[in-house]
N, CA, C and O atoms as a Tinker XYZ file with bonds, in Angstrom:
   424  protein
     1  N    -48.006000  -58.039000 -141.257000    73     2
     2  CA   -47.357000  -58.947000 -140.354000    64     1     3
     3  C    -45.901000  -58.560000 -140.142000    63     2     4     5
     4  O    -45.312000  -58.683000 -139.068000    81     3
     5  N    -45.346000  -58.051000 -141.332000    73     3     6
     6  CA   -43.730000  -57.425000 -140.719000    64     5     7
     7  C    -44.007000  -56.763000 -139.641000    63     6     8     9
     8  O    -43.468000  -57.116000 -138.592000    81     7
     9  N    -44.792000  -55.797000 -139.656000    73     7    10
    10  CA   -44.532000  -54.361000 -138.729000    64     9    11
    11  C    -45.109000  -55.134000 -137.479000    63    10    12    13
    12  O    -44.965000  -54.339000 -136.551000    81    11
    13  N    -45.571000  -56.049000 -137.089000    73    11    14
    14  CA   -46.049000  -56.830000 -136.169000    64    13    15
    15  C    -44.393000  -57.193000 -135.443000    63    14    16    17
    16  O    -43.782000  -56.594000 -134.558000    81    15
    17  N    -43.968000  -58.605000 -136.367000    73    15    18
    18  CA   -42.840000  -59.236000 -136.672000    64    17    19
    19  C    -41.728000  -58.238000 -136.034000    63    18    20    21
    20  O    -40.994000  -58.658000 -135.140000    81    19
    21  N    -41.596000  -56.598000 -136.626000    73    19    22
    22  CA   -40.597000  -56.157000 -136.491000    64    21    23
    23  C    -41.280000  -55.317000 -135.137000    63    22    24    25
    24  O    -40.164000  -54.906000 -134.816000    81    23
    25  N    -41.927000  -54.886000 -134.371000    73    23    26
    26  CA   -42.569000  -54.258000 -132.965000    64    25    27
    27  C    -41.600000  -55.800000 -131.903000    63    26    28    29
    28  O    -40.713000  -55.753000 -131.052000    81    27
    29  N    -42.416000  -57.056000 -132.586000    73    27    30
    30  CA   -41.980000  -58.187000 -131.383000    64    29    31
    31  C    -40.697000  -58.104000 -131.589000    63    30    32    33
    32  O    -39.979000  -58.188000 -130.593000    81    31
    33  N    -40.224000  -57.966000 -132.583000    73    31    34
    34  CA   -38.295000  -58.099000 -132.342000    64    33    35
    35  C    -38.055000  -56.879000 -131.569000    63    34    36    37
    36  O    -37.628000  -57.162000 -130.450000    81    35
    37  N    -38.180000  -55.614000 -131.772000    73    35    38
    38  CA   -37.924000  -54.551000 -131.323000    64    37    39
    39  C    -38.140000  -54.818000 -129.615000    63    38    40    41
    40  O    -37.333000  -54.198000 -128.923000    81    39
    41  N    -39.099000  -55.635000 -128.904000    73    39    42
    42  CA   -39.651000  -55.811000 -127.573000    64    41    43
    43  C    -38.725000  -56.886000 -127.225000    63    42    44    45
    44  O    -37.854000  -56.681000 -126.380000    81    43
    45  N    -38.832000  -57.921000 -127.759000    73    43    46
    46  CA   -37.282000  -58.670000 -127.561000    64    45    47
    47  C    -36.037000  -58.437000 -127.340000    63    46    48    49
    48  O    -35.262000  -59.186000 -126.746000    81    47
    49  N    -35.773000  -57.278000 -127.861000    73    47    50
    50  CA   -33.843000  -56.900000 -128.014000    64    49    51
    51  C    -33.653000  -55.799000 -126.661000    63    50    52    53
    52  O    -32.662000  -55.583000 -125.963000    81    51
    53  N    -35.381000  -55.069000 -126.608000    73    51    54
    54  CA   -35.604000  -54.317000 -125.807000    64    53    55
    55  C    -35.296000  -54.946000 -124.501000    63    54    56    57
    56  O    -34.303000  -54.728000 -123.807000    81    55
    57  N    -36.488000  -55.928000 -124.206000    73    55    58
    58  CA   -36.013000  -57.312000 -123.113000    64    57    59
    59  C    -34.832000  -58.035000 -122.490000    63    58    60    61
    60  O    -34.635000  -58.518000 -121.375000    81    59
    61  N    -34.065000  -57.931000 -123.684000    73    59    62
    62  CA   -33.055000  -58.621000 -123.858000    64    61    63
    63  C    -31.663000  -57.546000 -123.415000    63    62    64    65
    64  O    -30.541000  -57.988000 -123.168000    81    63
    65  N    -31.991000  -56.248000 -123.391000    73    63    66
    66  CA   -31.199000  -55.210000 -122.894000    64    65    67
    67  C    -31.870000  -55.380000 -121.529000    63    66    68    69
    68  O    -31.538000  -56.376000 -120.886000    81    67
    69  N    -32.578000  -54.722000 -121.112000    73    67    70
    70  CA   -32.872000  -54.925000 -119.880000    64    69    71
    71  C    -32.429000  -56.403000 -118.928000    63    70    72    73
    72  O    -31.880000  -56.482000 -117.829000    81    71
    73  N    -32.737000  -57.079000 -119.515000    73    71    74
    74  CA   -32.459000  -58.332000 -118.412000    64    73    75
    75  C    -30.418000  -58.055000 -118.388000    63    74    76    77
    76  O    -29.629000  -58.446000 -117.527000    81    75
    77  N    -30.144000  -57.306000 -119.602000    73    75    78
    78  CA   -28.619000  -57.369000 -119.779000    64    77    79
    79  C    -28.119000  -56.736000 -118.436000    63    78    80    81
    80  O    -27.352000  -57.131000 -117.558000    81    79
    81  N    -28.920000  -55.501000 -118.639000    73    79    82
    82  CA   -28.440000  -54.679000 -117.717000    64    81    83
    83  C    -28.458000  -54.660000 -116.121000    63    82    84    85
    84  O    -27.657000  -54.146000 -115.340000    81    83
    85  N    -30.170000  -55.721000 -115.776000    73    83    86
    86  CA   -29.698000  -56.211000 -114.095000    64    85    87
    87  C    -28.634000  -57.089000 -114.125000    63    86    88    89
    88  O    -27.791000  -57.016000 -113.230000    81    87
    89  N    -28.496000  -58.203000 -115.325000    73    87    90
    90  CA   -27.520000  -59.373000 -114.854000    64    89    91
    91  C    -26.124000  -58.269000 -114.883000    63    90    92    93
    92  O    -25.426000  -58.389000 -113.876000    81    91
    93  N    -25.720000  -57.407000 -115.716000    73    91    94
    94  CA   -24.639000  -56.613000 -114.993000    64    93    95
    95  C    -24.761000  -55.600000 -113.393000    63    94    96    97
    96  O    -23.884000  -55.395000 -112.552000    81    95
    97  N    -25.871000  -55.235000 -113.426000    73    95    98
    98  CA   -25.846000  -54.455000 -111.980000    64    97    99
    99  C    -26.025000  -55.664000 -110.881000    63    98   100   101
   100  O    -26.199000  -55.434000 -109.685000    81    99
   101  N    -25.966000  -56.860000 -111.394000    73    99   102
   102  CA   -26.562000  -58.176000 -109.928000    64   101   103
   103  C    -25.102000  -58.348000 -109.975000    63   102   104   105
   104  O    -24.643000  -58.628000 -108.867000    81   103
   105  N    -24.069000  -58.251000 -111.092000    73   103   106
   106  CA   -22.613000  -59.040000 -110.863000    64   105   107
   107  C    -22.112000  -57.779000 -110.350000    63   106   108   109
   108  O    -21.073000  -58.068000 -109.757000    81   107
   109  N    -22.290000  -56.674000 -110.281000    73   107   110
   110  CA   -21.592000  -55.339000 -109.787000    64   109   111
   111  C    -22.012000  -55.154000 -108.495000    63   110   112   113
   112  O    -21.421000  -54.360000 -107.764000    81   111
   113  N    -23.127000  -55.901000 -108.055000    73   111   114
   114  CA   -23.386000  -55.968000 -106.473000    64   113   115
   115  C    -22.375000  -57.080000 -105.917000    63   114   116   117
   116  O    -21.443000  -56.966000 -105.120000    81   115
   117  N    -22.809000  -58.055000 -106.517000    73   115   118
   118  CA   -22.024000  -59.099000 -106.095000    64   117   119
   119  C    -20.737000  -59.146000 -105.690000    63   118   120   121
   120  O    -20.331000  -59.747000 -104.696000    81   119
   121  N    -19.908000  -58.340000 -106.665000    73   119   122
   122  CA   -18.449000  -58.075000 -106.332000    64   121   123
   123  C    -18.354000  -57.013000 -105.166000    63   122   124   125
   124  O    -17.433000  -56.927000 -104.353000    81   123
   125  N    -19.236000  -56.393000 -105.222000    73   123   126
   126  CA   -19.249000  -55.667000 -103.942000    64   125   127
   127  C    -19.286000  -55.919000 -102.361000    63   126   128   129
   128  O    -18.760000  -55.517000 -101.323000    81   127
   129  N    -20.563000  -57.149000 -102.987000    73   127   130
   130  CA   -20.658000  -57.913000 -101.459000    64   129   131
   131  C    -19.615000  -58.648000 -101.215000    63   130   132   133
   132  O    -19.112000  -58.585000 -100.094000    81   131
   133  N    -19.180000  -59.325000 -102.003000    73   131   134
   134  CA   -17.710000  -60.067000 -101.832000    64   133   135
   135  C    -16.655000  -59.605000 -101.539000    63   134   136   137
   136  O    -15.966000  -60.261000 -100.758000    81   135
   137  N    -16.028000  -58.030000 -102.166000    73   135   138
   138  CA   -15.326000  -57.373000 -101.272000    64   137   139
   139  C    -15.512000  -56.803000  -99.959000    63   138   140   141
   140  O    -14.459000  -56.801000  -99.322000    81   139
   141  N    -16.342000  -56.396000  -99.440000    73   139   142
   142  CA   -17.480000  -56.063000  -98.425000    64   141   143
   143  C    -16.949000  -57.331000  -97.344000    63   142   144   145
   144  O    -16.237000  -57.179000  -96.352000    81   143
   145  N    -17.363000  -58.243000  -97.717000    73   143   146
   146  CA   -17.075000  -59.760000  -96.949000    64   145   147
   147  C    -15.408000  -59.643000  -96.685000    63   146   148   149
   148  O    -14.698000  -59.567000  -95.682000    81   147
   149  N    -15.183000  -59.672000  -98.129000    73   147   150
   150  CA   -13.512000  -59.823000  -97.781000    64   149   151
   151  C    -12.759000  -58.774000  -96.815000    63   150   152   153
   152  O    -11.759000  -59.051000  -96.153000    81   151
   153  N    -13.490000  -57.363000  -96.850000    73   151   154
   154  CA   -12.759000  -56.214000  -95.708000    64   153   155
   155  C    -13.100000  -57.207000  -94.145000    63   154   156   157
   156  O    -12.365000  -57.611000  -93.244000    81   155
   157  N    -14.366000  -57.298000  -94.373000    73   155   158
   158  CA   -14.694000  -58.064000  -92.864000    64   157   159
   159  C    -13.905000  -58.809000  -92.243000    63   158   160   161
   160  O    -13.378000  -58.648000  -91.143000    81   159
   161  N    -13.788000  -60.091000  -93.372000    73   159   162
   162  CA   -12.981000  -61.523000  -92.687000    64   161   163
   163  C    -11.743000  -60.686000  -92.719000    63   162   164   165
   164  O    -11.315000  -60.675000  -91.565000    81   163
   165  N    -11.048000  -60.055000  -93.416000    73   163   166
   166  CA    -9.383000  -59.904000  -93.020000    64   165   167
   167  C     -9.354000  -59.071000  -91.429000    63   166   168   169
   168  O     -8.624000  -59.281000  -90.461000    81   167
   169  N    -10.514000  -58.016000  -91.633000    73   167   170
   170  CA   -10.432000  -56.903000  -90.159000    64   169   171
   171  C    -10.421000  -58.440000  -89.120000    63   170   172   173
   172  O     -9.506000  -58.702000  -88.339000    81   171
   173  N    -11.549000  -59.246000  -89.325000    73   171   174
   174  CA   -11.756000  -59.804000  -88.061000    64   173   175
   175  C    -10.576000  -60.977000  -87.752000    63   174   176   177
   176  O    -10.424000  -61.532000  -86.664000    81   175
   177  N     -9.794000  -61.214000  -88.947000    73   175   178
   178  CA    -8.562000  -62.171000  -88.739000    64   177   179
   179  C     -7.443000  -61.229000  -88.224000    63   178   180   181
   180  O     -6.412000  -61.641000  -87.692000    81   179
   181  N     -7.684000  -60.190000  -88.391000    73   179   182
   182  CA    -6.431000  -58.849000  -88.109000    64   181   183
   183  C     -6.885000  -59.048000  -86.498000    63   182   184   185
   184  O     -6.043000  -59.483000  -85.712000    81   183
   185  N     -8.395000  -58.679000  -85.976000    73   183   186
   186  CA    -8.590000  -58.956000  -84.501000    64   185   187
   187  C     -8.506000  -60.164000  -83.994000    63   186   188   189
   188  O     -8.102000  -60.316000  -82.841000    81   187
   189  N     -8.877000  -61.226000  -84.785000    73   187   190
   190  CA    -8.761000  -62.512000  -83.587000    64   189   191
   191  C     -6.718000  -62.569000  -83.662000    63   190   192   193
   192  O     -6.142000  -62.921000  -82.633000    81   191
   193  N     -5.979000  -62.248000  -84.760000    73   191   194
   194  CA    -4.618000  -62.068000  -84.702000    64   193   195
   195  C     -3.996000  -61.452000  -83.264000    63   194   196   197
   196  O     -3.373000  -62.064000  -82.396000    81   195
   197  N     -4.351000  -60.135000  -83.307000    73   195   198
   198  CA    -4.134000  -58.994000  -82.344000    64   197   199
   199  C     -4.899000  -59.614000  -80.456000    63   198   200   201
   200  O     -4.640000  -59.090000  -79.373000    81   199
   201  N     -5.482000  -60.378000  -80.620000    73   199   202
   202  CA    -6.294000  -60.962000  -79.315000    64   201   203
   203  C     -5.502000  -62.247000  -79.307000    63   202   204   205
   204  O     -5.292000  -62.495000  -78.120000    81   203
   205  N     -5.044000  -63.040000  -79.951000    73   203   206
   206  CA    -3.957000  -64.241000  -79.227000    64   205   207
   207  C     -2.235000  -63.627000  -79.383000    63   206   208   209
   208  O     -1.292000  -64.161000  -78.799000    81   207
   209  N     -2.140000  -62.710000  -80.072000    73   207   210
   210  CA    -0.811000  -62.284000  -79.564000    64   209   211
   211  C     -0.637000  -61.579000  -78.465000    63   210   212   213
   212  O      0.471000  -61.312000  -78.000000    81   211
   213  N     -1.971000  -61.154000  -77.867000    73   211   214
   214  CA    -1.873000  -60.346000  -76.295000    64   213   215
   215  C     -2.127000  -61.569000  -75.428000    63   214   216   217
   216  O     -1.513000  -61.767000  -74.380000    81   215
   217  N     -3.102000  -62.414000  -75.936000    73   215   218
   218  CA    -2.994000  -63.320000  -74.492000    64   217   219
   219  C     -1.736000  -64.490000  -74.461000    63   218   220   221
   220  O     -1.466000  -65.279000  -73.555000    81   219
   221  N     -1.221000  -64.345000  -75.489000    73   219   222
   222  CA     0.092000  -65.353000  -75.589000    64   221   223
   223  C      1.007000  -64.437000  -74.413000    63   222   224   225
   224  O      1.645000  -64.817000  -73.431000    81   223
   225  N      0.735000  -62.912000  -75.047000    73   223   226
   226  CA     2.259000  -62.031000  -73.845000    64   225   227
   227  C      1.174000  -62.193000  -72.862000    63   226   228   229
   228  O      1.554000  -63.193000  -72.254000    81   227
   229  N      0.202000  -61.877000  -72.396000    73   227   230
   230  CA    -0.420000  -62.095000  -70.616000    64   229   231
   231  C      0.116000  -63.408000  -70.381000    63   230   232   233
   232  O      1.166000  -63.264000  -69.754000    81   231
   233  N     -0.137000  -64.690000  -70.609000    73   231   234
   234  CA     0.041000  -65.709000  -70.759000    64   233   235
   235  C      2.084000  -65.866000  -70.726000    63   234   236   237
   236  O      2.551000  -66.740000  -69.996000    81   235
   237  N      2.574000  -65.414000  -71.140000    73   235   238
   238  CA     4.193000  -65.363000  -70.979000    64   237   239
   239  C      4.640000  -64.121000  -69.973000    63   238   240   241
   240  O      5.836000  -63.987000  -69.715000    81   239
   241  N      3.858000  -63.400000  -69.526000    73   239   242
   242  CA     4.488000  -62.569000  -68.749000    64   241   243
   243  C      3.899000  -63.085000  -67.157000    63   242   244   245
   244  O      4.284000  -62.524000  -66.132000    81   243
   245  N      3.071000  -64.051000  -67.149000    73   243   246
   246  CA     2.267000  -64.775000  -66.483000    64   245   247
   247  C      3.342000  -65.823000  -65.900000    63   246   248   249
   248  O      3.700000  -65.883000  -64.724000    81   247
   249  N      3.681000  -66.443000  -66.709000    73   247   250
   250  CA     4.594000  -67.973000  -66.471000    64   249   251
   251  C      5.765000  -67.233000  -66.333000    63   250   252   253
   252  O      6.458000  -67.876000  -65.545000    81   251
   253  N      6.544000  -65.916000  -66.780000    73   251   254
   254  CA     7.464000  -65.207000  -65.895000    64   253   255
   255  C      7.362000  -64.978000  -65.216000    63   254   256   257
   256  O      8.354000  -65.371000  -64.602000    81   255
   257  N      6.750000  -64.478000  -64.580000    73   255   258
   258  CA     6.205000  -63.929000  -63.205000    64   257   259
   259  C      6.241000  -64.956000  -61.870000    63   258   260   261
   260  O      6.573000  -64.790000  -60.696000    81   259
   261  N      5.704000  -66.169000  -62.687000    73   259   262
   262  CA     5.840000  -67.371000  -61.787000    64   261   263
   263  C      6.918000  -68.090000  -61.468000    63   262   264   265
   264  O      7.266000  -68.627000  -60.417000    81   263
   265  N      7.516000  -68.003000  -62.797000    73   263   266
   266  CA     8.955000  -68.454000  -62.501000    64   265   267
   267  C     10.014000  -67.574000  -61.965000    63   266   268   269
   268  O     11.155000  -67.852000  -61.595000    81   267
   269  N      9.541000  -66.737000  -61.994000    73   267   270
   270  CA    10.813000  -65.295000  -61.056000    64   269   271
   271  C     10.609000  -65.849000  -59.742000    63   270   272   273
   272  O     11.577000  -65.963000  -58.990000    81   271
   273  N      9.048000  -66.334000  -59.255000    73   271   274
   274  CA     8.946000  -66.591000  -57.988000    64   273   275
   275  C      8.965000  -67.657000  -57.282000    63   274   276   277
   276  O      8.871000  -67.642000  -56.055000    81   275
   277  N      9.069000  -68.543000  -57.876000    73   275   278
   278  CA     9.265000  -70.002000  -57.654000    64   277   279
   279  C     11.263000  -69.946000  -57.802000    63   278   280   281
   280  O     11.921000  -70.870000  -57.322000    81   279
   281  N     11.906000  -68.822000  -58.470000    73   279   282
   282  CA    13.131000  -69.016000  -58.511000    64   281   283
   283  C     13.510000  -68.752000  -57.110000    63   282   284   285
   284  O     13.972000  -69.598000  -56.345000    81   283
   285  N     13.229000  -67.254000  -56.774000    73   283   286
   286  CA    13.551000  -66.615000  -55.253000    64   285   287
   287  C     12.946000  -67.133000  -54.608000    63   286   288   289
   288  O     12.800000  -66.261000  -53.752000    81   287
   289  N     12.203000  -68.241000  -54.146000    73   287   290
   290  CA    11.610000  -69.352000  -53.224000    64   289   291
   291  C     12.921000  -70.124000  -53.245000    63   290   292   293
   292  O     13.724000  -69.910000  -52.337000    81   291
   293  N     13.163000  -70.861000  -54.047000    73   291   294
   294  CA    13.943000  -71.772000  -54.097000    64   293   295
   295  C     15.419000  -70.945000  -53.481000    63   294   296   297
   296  O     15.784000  -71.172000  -52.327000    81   295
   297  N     16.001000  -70.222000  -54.159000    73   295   298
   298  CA    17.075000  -69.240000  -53.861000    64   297   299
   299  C     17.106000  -68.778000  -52.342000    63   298   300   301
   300  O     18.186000  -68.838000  -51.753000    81   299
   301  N     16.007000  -68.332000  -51.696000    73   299   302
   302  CA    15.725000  -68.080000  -50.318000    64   301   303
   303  C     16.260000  -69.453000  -49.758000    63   302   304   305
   304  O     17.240000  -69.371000  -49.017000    81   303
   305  N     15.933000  -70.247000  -49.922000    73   303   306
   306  CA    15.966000  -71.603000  -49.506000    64   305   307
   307  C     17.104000  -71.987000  -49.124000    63   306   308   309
   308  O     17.282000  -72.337000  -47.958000    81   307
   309  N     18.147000  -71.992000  -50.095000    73   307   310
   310  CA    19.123000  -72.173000  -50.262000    64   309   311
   311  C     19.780000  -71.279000  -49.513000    63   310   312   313
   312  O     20.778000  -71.780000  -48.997000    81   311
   313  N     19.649000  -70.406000  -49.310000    73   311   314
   314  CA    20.469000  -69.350000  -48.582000    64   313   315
   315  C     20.226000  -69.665000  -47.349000    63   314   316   317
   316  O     21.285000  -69.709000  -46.723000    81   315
   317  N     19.316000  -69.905000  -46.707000    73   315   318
   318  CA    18.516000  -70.213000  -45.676000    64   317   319
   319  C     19.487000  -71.317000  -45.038000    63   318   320   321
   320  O     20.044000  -71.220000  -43.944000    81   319
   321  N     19.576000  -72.342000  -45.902000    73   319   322
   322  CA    20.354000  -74.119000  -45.866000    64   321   323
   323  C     22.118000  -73.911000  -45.843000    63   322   324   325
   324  O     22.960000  -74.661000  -45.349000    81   323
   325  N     22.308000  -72.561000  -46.594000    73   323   326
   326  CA    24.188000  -72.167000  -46.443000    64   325   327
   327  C     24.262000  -71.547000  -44.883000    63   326   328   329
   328  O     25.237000  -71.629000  -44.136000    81   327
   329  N     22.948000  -70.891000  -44.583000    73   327   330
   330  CA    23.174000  -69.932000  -43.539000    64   329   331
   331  C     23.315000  -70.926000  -42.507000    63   330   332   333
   332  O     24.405000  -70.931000  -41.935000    81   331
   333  N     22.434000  -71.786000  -42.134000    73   331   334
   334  CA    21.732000  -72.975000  -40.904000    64   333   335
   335  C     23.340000  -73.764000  -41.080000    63   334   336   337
   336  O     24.118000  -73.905000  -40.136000    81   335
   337  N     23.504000  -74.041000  -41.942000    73   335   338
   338  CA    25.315000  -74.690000  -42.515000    64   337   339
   339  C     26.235000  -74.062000  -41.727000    63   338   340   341
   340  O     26.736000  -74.652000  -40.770000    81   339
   341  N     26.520000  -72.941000  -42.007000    73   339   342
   342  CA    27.400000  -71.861000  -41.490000    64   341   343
   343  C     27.349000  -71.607000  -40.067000    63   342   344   345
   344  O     28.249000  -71.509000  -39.232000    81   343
   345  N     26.539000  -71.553000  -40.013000    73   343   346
   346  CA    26.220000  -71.206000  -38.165000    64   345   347
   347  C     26.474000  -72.532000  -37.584000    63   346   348   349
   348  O     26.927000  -72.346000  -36.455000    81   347
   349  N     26.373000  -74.007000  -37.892000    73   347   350
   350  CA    26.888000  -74.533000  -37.328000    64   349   351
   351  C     28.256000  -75.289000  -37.600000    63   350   352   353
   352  O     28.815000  -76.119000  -36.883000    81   351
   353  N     28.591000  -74.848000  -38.663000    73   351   354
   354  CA    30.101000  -74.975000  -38.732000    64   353   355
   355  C     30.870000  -73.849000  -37.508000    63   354   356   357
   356  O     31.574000  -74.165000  -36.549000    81   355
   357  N     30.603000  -72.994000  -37.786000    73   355   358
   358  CA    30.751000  -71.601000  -37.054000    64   357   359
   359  C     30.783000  -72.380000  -35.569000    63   358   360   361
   360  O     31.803000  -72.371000  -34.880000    81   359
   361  N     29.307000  -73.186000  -35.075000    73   359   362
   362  CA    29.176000  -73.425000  -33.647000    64   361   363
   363  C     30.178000  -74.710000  -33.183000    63   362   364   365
   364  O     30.208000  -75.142000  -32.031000    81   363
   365  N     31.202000  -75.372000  -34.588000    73   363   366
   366  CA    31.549000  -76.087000  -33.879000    64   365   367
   367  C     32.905000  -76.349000  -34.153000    63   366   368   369
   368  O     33.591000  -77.348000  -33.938000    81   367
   369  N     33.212000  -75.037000  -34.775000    73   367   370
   370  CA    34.769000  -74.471000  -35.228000    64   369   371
   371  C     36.330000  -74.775000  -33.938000    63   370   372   373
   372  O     37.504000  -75.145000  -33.956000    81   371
   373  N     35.178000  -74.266000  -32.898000    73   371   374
   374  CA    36.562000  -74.231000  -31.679000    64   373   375
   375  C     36.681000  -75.834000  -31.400000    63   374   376   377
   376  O     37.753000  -76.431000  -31.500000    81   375
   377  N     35.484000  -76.444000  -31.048000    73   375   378
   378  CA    35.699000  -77.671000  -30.867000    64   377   379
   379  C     36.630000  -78.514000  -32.191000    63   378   380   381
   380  O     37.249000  -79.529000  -31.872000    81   379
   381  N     36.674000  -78.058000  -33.556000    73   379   382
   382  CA    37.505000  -78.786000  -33.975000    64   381   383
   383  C     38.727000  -78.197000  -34.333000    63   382   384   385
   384  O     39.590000  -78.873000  -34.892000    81   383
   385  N     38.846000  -77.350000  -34.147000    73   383   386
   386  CA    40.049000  -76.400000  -33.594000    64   385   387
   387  C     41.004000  -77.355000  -32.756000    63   386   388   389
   388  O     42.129000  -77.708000  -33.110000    81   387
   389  N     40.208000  -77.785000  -31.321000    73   387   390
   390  CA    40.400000  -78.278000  -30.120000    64   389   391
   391  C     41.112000  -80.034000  -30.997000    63   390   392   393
   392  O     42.149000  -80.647000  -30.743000    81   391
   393  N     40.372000  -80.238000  -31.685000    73   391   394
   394  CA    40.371000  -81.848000  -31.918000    64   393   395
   395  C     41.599000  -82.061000  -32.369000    63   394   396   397
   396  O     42.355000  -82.838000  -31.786000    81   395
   397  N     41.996000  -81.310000  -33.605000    73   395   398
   398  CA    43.159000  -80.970000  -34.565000    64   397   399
   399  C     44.406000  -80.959000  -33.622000    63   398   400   401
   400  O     45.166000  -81.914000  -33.462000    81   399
   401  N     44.510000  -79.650000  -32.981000    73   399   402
   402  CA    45.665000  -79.442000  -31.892000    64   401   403
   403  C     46.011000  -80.466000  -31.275000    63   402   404   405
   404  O     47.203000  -80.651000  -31.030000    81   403
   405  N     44.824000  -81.561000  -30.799000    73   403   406
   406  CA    44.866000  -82.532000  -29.728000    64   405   407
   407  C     45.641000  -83.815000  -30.815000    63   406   408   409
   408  O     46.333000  -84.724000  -30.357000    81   407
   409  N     45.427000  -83.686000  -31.865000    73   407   410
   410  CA    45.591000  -85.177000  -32.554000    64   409   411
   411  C     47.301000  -84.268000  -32.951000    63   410   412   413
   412  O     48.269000  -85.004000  -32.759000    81   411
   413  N     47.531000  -83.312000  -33.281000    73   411   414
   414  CA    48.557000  -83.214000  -33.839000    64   413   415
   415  C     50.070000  -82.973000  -33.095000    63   414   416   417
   416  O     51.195000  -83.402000  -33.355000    81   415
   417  N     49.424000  -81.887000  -31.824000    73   415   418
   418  CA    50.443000  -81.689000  -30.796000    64   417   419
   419  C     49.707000  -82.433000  -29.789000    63   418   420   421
   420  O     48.716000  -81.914000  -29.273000    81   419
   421  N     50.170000  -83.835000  -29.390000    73   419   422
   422  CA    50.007000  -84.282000  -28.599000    64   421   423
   423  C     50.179000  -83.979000  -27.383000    63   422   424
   424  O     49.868000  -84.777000  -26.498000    81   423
């Protein structure tokens, strides 16, 4: 019965290595897959990063663009409103030319 006794221990420790050795090659995958994962999520936070800092500049070179042109609208405008001003100050210069002289040298 020893040599029985001592075969089943021997198949036990035997067992008992083996199961040792997947539960270390299952945690040596594991860390693998987990770094594996972790290259992924950072690459794909590095791309969704790199994809709202370009559409933030499309998006700001966008609302510049608009506002350059909504400025020289407005600016045209204005020039437009000094000019229409001018021309009729201009058209009615002699007449108060005329008015002045009349009120001052009687």
């Amino acid at each position: 019965m020893d040599a029985q006794g001592d075969n089943l221990l021997k198949r036990l420790v035997e067992q008992e290595r083996t199961l040792a050795d997947k539960v270390e090659a299952a945690q040596t995958e594991a860390q693998a897959i987990v770094a594996e994962a972790r290259e992924k999520a950072e690459a794909v936070a590095a791309d969704a990063r790199e994809r709202a800092e370009r559409i933030a500049r499309e998006q700001r070179d966008a609302g510049q663009k608009e506002a350059d042109a909504e400025r020289s609208e407005i600016v045209a405008g204005a020039e437009s409103a000094v000019a229409s001003v001018r021309q009729a100050a201009e058209a009615r210069r002699d007449d108060a030319v005329k008015l002045v002289l009349e009120r001052v040298l009687p």
